[in-house]
N, CA, C and O atoms as a GROMACS GRO file, in nm:
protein
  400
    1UNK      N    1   0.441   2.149   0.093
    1UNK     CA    2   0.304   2.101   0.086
    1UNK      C    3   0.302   1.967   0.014
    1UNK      O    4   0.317   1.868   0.086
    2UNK      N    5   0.280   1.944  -0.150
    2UNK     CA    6   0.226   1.854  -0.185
    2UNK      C    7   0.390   1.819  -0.204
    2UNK      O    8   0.402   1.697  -0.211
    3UNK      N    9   0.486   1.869  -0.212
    3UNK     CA   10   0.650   1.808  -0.210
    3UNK      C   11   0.707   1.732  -0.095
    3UNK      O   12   0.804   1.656  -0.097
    4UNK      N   13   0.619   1.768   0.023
    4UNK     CA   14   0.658   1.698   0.103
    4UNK      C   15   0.609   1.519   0.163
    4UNK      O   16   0.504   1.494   0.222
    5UNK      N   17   0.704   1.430   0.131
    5UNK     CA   18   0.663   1.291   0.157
    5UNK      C   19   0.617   1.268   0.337
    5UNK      O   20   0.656   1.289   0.452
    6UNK      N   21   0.540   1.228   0.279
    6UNK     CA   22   0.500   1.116   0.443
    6UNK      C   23   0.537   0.948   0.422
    6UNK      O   24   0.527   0.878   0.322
    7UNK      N   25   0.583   0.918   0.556
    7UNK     CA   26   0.586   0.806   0.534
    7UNK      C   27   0.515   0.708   0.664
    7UNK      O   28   0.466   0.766   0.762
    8UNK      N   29   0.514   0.569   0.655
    8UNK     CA   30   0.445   0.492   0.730
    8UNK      C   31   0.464   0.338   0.719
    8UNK      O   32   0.469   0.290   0.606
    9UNK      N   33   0.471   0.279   0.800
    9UNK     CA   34   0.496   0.143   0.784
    9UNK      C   35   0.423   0.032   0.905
    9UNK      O   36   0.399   0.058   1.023
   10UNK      N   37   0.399  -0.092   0.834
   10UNK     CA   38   0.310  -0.194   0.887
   10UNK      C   39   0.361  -0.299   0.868
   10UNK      O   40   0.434  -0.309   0.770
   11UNK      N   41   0.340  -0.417   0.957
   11UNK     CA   42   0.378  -0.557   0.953
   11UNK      C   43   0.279  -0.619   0.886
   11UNK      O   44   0.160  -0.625   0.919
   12UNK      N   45   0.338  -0.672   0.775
   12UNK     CA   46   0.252  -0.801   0.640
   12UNK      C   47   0.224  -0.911   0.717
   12UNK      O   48   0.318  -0.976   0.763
   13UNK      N   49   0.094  -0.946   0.742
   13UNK     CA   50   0.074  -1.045   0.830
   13UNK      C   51  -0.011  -1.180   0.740
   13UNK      O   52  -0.036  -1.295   0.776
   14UNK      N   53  -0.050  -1.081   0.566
   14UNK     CA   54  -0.134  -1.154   0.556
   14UNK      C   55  -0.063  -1.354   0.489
   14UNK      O   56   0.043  -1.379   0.432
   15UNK      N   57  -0.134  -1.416   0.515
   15UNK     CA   58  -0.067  -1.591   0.484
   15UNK      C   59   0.038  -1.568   0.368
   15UNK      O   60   0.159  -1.588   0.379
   16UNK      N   61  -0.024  -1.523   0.260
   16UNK     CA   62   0.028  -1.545   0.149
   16UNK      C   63   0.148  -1.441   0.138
   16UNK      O   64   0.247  -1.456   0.066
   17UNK      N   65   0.121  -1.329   0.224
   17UNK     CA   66   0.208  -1.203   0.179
   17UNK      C   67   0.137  -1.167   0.070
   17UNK      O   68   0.024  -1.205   0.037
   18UNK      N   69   0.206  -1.098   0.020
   18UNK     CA   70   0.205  -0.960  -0.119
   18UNK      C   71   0.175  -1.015  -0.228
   18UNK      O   72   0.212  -0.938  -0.318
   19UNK      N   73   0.117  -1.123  -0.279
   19UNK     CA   74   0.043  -1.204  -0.383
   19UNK      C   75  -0.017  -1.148  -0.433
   19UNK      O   76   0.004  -1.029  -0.410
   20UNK      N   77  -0.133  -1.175  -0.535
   20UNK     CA   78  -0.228  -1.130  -0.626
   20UNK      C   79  -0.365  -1.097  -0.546
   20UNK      O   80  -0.389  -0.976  -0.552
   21UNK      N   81  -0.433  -1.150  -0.494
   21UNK     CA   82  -0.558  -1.054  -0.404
   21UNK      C   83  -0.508  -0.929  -0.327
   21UNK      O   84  -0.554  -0.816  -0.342
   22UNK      N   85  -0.393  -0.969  -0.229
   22UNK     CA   86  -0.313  -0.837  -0.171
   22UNK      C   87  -0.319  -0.766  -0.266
   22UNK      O   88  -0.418  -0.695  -0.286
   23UNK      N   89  -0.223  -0.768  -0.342
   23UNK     CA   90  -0.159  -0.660  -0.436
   23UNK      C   91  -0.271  -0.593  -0.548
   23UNK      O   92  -0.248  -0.489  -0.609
   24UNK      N   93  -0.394  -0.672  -0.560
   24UNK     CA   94  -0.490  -0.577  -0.635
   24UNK      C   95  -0.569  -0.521  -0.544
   24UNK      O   96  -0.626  -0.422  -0.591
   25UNK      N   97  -0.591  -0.539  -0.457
   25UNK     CA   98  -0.662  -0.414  -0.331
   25UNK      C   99  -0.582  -0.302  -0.299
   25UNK      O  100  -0.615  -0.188  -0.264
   26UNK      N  101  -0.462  -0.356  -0.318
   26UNK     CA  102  -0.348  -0.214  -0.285
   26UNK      C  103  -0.330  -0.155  -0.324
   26UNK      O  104  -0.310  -0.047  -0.269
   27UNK      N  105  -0.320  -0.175  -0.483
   27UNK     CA  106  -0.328  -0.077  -0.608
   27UNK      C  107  -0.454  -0.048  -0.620
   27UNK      O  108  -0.464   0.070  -0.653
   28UNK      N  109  -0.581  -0.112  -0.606
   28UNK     CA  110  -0.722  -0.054  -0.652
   28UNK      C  111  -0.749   0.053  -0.521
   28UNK      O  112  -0.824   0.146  -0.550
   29UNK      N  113  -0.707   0.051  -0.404
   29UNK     CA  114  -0.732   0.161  -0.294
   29UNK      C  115  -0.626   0.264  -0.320
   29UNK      O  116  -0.645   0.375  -0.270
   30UNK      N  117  -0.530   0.247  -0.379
   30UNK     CA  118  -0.384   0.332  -0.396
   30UNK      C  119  -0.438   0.426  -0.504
   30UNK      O  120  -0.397   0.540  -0.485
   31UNK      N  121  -0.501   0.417  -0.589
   31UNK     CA  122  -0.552   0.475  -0.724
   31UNK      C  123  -0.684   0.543  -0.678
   31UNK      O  124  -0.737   0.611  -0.766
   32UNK      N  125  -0.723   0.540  -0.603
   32UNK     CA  126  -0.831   0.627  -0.522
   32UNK      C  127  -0.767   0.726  -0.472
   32UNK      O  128  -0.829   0.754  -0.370
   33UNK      N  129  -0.678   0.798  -0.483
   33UNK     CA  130  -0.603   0.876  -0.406
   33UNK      C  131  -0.504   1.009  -0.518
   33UNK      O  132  -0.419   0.981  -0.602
   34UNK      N  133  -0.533   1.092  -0.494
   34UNK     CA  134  -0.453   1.164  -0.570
   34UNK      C  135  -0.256   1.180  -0.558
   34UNK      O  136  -0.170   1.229  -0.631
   35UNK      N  137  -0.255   1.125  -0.454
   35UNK     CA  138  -0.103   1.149  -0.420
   35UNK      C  139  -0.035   1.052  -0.512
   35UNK      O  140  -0.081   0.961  -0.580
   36UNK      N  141   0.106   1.106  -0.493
   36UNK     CA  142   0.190   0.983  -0.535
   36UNK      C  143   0.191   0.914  -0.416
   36UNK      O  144   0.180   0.959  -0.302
   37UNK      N  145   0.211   0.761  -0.468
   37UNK     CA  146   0.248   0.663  -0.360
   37UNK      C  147   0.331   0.539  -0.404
   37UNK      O  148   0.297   0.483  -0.508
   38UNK      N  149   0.427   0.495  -0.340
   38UNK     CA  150   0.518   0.437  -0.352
   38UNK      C  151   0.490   0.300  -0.224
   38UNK      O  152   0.393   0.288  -0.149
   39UNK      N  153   0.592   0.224  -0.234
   39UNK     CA  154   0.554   0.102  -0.140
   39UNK      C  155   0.723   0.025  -0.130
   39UNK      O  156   0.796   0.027  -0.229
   40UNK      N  157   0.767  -0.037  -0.002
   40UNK     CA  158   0.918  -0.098  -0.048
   40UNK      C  159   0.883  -0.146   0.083
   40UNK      O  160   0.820  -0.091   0.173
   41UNK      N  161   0.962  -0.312   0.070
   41UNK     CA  162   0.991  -0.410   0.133
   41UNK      C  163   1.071  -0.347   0.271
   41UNK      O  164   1.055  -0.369   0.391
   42UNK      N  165   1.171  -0.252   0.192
   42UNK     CA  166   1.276  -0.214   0.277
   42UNK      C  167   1.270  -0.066   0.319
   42UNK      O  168   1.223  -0.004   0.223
   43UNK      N  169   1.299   0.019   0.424
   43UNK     CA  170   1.295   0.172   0.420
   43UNK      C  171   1.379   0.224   0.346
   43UNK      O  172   1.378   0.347   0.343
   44UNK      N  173   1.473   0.154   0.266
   44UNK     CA  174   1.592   0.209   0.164
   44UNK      C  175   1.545   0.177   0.068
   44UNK      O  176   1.630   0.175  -0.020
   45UNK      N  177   1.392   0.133   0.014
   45UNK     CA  178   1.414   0.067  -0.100
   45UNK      C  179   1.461  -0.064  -0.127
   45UNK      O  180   1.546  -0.129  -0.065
   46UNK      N  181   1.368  -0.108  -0.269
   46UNK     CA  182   1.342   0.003  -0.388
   46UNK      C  183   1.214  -0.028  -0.327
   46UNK      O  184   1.153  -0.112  -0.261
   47UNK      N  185   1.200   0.142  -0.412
   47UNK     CA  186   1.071   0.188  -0.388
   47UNK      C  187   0.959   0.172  -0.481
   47UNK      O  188   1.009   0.237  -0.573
   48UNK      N  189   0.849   0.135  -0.526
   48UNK     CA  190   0.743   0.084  -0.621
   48UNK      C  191   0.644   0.160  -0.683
   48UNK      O  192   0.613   0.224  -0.582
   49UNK      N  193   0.599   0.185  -0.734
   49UNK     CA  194   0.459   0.245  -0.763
   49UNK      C  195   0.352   0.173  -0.723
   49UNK      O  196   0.312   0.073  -0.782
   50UNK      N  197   0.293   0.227  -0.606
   50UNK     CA  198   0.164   0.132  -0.536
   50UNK      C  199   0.035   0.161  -0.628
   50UNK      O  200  -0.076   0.132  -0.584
   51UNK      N  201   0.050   0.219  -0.759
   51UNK     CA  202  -0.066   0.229  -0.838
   51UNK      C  203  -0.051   0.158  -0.926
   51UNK      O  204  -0.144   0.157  -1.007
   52UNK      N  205   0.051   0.077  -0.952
   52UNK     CA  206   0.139  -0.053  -1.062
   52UNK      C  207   0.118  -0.198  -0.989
   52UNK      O  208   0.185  -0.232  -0.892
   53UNK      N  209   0.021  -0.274  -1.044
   53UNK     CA  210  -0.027  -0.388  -0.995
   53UNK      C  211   0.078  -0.473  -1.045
   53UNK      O  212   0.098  -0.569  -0.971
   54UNK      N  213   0.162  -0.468  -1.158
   54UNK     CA  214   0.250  -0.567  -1.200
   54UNK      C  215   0.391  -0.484  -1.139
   54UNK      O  216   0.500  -0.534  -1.168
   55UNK      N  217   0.388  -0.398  -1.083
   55UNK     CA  218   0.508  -0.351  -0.992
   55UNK      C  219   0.519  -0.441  -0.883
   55UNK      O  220   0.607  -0.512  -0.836
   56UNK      N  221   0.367  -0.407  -0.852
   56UNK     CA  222   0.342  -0.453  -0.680
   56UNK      C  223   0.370  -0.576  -0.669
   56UNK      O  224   0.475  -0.619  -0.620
   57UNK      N  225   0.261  -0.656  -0.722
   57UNK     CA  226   0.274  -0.815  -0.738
   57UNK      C  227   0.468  -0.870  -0.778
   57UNK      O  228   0.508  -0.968  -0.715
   58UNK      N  229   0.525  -0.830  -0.836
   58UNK     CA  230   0.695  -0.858  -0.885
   58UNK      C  231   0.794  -0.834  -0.733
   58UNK      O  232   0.906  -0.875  -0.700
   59UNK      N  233   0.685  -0.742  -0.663
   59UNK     CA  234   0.779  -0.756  -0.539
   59UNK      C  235   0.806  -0.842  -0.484
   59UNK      O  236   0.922  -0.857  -0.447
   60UNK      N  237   0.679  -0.957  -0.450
   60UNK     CA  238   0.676  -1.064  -0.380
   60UNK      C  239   0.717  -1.088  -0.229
   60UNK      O  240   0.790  -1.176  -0.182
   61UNK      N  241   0.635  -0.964  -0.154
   61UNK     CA  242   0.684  -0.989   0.010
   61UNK      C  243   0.603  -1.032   0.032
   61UNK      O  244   0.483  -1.016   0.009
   62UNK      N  245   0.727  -1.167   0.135
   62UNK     CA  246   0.620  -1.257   0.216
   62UNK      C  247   0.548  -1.215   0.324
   62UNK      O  248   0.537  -1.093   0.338
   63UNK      N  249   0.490  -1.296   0.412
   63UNK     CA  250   0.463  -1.265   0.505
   63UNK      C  251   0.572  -1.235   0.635
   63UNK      O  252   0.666  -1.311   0.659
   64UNK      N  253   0.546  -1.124   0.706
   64UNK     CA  254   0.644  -1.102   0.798
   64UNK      C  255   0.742  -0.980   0.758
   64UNK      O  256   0.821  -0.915   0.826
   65UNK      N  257   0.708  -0.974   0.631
   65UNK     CA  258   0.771  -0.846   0.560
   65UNK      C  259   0.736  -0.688   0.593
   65UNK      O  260   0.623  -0.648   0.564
   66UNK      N  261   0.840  -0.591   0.660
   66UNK     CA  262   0.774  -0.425   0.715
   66UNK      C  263   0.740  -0.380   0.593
   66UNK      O  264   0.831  -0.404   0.513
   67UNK      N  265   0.656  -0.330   0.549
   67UNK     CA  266   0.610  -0.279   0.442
   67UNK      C  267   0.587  -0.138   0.427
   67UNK      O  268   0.479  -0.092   0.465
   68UNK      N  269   0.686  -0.052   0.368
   68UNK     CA  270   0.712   0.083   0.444
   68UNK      C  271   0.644   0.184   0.310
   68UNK      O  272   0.671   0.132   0.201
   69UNK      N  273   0.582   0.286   0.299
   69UNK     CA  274   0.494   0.355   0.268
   69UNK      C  275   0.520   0.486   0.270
   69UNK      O  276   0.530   0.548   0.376
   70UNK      N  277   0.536   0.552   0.133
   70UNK     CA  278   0.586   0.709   0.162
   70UNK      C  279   0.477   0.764   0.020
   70UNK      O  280   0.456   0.703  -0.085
   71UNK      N  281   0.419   0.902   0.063
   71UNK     CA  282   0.307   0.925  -0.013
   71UNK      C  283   0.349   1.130  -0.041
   71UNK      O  284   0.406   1.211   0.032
   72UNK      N  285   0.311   1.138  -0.128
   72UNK     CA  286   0.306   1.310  -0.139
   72UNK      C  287   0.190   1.369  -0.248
   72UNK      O  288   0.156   1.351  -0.365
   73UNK      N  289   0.164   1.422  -0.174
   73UNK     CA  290   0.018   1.461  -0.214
   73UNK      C  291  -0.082   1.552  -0.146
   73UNK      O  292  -0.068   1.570  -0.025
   74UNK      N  293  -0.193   1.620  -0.217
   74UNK     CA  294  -0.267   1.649  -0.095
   74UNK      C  295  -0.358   1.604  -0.001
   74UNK      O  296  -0.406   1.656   0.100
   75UNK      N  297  -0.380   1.435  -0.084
   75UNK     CA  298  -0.440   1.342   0.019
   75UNK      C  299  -0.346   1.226   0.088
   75UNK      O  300  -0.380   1.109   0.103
   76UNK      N  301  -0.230   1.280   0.124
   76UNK     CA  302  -0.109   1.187   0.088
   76UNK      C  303  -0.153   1.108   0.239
   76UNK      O  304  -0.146   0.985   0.233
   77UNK      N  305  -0.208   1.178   0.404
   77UNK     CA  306  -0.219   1.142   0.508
   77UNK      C  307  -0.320   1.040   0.497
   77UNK      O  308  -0.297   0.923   0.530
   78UNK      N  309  -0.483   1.098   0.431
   78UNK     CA  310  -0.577   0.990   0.413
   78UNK      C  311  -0.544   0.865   0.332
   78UNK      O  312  -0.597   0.757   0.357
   79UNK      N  313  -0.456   0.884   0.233
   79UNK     CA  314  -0.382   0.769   0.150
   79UNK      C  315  -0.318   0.644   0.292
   79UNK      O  316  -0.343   0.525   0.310
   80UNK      N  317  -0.249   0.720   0.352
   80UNK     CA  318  -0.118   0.645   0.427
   80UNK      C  319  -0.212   0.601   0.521
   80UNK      O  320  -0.166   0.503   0.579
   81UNK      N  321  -0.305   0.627   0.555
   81UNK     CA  322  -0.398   0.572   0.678
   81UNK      C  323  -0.479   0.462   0.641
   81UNK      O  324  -0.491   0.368   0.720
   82UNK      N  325  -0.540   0.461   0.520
   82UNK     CA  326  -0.630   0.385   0.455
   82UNK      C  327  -0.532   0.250   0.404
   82UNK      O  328  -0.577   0.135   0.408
   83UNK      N  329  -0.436   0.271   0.370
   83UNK     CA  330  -0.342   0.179   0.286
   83UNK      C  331  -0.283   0.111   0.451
   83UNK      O  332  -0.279  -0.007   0.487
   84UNK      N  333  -0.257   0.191   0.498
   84UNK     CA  334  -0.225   0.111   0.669
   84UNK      C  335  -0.296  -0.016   0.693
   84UNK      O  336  -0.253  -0.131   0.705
   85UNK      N  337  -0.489   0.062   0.699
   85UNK     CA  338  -0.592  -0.022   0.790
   85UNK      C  339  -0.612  -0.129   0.693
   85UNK      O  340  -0.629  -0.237   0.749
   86UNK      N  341  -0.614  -0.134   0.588
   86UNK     CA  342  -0.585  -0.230   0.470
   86UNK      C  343  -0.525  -0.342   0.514
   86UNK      O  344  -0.580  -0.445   0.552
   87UNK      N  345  -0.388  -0.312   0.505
   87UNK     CA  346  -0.280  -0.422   0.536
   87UNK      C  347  -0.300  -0.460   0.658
   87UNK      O  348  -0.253  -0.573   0.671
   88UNK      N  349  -0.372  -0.399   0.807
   88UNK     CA  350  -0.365  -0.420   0.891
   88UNK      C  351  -0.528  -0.536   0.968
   88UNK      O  352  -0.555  -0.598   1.071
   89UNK      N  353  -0.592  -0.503   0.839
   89UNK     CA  354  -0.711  -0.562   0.822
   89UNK      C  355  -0.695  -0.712   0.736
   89UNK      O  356  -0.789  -0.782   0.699
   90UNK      N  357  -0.545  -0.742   0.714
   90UNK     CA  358  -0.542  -0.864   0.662
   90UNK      C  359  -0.592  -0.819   0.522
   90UNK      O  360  -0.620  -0.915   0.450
   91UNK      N  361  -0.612  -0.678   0.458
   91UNK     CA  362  -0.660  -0.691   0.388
   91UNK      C  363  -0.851  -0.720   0.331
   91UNK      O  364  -0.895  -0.739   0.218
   92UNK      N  365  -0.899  -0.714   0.419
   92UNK     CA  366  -1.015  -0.708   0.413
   92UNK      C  367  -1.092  -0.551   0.393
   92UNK      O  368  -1.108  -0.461   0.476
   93UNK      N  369  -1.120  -0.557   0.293
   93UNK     CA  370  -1.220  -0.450   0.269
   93UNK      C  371  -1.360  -0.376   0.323
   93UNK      O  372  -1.425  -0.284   0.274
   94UNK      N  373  -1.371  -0.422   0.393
   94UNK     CA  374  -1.565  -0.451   0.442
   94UNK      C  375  -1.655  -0.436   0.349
   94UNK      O  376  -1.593  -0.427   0.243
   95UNK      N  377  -1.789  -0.427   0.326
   95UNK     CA  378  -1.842  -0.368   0.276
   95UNK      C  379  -1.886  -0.259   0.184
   95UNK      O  380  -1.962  -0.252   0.088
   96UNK      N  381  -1.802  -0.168   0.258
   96UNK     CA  382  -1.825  -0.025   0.166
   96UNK      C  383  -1.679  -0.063   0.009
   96UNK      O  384  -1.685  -0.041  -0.112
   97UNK      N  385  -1.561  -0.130   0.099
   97UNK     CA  386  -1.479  -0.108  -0.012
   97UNK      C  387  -1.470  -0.247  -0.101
   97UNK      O  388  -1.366  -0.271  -0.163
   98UNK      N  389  -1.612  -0.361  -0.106
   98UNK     CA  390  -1.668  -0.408  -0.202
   98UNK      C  391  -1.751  -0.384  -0.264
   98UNK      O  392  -1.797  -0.455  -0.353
   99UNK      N  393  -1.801  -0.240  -0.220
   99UNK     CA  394  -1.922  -0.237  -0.321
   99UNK      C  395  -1.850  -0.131  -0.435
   99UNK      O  396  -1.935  -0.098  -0.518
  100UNK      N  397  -1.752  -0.084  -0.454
  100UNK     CA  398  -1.709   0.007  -0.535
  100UNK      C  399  -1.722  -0.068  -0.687
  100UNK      O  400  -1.689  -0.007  -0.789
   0.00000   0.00000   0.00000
């Protein structure tokens, strides 16, 4: 159940890559989530704490970087989906996830 990881991965499209606006939406949506969640440049690693903004940000993937995603938890699926449309949204939040 909650031992078991999911994982998921997306192409970093945004200009800057994994910078400081990225990387605090990722951790501020990552921390909404009860699971563990992790984050790595590479599918081998290393692997990050996507709830560690000075983790995240030290990674420094550019753009063009697979950005691979493994979560365990009992919201570990809604985590990995949301953290997807995120990155896949350039990062854009809409509405609902600026008004928090």
């Amino acid at each position: 159940m909650s031992d078991v990881a999911l994982t998921a991965e997306v192409l970093l499209e945004h200009e800057v890559g994994l910078h400081a606006r990225p990387s605090v939406k990722l951790t501020k949506l990552a921390k909404t989530f009860r699971s563990r969640i992790d984050v790595s440049p590479g599918p081998d690693g290393p692997w990050i704490d996507a709830k560690s903004i000075v983790k995240v940000m030290a990674a420094r993937a550019p753009k063009g970087t697979v950005l691979h995603f493994r979560a365990a938890g009992e919201d570990a699926r809604a985590a990995l989906d949301a953290l997807m449309a995120l990155v896949r949204n350039d990062f854009e939040t809409g509405a609902a996830g600026e008004a928090e």
